[in-house]
SERO-4910 file (N, C-alpha, C, O; in steps of 0.05 Angstrom, whole numbers):
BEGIN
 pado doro    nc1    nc2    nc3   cac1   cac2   cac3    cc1    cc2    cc3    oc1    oc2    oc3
  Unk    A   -412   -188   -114   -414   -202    -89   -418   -232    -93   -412   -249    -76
  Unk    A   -431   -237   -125   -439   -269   -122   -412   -281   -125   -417   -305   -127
  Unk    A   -380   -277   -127   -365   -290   -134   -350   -299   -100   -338   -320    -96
  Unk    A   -355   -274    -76   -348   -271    -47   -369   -299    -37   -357   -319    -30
  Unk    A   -398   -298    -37   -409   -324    -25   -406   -348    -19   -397   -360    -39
  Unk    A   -410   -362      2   -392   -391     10   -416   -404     -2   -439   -403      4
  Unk    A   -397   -426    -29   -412   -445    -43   -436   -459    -23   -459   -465    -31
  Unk    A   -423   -464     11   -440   -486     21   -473   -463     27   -496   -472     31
  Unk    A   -465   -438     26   -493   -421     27   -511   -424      7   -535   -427     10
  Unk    A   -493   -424    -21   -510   -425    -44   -520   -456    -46   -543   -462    -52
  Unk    A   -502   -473    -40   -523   -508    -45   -548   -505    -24   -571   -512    -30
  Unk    A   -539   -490      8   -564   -495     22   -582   -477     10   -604   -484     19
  Unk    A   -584   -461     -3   -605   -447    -14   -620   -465    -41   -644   -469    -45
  Unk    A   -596   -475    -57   -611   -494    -73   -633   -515    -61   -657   -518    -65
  Unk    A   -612   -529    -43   -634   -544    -35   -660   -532    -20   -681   -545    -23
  Unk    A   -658   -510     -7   -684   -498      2   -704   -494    -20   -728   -495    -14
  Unk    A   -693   -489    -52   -716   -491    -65   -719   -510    -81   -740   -510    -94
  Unk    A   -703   -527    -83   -715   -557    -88   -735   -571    -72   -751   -588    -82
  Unk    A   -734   -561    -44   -755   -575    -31   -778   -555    -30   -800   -565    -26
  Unk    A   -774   -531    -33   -803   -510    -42   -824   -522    -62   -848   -527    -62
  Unk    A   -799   -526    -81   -813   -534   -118   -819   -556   -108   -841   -557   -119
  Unk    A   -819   -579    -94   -821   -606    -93   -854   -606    -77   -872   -621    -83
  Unk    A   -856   -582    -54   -885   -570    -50   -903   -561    -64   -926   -570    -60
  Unk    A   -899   -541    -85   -911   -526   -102   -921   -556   -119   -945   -561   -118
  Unk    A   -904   -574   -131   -918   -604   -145   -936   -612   -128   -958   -616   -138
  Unk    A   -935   -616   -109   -956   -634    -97   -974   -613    -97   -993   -619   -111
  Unk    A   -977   -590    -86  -1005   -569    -88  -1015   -576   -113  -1039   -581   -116
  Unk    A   -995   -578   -139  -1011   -572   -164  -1024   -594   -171  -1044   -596   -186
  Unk    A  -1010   -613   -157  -1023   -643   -171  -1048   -644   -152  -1070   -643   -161
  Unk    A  -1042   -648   -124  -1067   -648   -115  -1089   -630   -117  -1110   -643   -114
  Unk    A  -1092   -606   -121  -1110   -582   -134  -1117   -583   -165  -1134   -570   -177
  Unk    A  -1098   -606   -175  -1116   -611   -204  -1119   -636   -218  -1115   -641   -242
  Unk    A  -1132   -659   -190  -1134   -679   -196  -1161   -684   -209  -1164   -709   -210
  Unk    A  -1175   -675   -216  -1205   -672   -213  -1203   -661   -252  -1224   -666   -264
  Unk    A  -1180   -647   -267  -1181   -647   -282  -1168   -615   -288  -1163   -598   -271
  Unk    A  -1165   -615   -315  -1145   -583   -314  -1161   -561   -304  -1154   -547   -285
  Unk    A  -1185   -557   -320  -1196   -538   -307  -1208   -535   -284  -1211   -511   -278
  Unk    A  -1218   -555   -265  -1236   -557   -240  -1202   -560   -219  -1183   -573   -226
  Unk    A  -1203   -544   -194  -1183   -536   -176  -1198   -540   -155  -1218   -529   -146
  Unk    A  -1181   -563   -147  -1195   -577   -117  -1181   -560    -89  -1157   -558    -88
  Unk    A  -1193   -551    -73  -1179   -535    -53  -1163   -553    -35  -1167   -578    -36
  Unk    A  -1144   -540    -17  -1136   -556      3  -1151   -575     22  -1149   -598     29
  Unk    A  -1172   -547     28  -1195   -565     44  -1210   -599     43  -1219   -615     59
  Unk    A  -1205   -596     17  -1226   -622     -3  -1194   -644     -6  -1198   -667    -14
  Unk    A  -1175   -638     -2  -1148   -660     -3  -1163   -683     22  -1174   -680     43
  Unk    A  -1156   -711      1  -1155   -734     24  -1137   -731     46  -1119   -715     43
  Unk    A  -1137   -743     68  -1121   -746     91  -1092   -748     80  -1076   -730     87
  Unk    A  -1082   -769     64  -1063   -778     58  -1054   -755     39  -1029   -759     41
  Unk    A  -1056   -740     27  -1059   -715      9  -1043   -702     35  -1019   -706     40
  Unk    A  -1058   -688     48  -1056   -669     70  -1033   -681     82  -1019   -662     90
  Unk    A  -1023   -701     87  -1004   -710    106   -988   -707     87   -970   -691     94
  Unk    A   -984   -717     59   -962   -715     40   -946   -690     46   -925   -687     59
  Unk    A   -970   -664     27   -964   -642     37   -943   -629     61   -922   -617     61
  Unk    A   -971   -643     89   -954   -628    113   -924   -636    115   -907   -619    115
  Unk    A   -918   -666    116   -891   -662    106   -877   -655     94   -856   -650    106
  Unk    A   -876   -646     60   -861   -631     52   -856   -607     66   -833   -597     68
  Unk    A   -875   -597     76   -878   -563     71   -853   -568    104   -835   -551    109
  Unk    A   -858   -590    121   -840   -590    138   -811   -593    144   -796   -588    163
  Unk    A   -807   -608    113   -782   -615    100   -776   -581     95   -762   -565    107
  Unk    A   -791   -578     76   -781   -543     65   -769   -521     97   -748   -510    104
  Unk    A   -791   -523    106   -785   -503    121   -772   -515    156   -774   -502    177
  Unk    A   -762   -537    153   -741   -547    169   -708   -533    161   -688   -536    175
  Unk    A   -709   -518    136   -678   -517    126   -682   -479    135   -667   -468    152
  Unk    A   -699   -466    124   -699   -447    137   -685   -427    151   -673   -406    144
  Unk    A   -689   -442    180   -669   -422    203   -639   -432    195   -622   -415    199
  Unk    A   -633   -453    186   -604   -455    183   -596   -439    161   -574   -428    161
  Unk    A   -608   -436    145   -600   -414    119   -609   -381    131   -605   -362    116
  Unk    A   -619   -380    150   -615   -352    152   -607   -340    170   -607   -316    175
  Unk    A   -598   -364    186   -577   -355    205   -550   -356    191   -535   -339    199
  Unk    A   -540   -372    172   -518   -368    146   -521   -343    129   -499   -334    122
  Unk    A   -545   -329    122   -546   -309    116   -536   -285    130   -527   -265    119
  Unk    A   -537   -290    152   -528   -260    171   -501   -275    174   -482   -261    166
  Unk    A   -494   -299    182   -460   -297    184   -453   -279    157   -447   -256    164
  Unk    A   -451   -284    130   -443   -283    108   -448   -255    105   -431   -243     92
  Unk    A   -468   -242    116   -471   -209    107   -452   -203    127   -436   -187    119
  Unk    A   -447   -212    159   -420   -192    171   -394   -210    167   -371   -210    177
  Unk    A   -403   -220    155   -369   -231    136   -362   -208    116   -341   -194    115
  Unk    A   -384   -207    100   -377   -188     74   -386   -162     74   -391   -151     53
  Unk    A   -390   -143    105   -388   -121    109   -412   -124     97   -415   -103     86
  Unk    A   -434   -139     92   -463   -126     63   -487   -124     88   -484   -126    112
  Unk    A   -505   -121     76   -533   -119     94   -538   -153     86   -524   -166     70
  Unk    A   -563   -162    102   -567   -188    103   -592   -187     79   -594   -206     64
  Unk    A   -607   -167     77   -610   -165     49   -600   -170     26   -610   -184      8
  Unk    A   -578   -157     24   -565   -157      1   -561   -183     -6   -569   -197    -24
  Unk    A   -542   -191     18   -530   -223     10   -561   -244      8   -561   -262     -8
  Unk    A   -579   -240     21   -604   -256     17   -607   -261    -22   -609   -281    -36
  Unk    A   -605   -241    -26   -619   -229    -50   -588   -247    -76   -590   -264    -93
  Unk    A   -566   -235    -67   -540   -247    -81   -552   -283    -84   -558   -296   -104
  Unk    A   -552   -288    -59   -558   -320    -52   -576   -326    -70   -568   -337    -91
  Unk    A   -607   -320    -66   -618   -330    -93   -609   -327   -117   -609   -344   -135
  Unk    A   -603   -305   -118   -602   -304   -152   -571   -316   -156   -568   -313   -181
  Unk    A   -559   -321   -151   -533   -342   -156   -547   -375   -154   -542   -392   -170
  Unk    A   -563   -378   -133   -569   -405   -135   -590   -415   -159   -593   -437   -171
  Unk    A   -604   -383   -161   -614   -394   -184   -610   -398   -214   -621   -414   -230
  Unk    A   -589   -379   -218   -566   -376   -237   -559   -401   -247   -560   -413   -268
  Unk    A   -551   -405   -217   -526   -435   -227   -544   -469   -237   -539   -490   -250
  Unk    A   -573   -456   -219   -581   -483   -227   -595   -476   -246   -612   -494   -250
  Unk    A   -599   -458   -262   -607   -454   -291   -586   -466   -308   -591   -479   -328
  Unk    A   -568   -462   -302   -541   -468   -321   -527   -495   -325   -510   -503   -341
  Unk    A   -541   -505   -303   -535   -540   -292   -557   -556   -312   -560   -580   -311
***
């Protein structure tokens, strides 16, 4: 099925987790500013921390509904469940940007 998927599904999924991973950094950095072992909670983030954050995570999950409403076109394109093709989608996007 990963060879049937429309490339522009697989970049918007890339980019959906480029801007995941680009969240997950700021959690880690801000949760281990204090030093490797001591893990500062969200709660204890400065303002400017927290706003960083809330934007990404709003960046991230602004792309969202457009990829999974592309997901269900693409599964009754290709006769598949929207599972399936969900599941194709990542793992081709992540494939390819392993290989990049």
């Amino acid at each position: 099925m990963a060879n049937e998927l429309p490339e522009d599904l697989i970049n918007a999924q890339r980019a959906a987790n480029a801007e995941h991973a680009r969240l997950l950094e700021l959690q880690d950095r801000f949760a281990r500013q204090e030093g490797d072992d001591a893990r500062v909670s969200p709660g204890a983030w400065t303002d400017e921390q927290r706003a960083e954050w809330d934007e990404q995570q709003q960046r991230w999950a602004a792309l969202l509904p457009g990829l999974h409403v592309a997901v269900i076109a693409a599964a009754q394109t290709l006769g598949a469940s929207r599972y399936e093709v969900e599941m194709a989608v990542k793992q081709a996007a992540k494939t390819e940007a392993a290989a990049a």
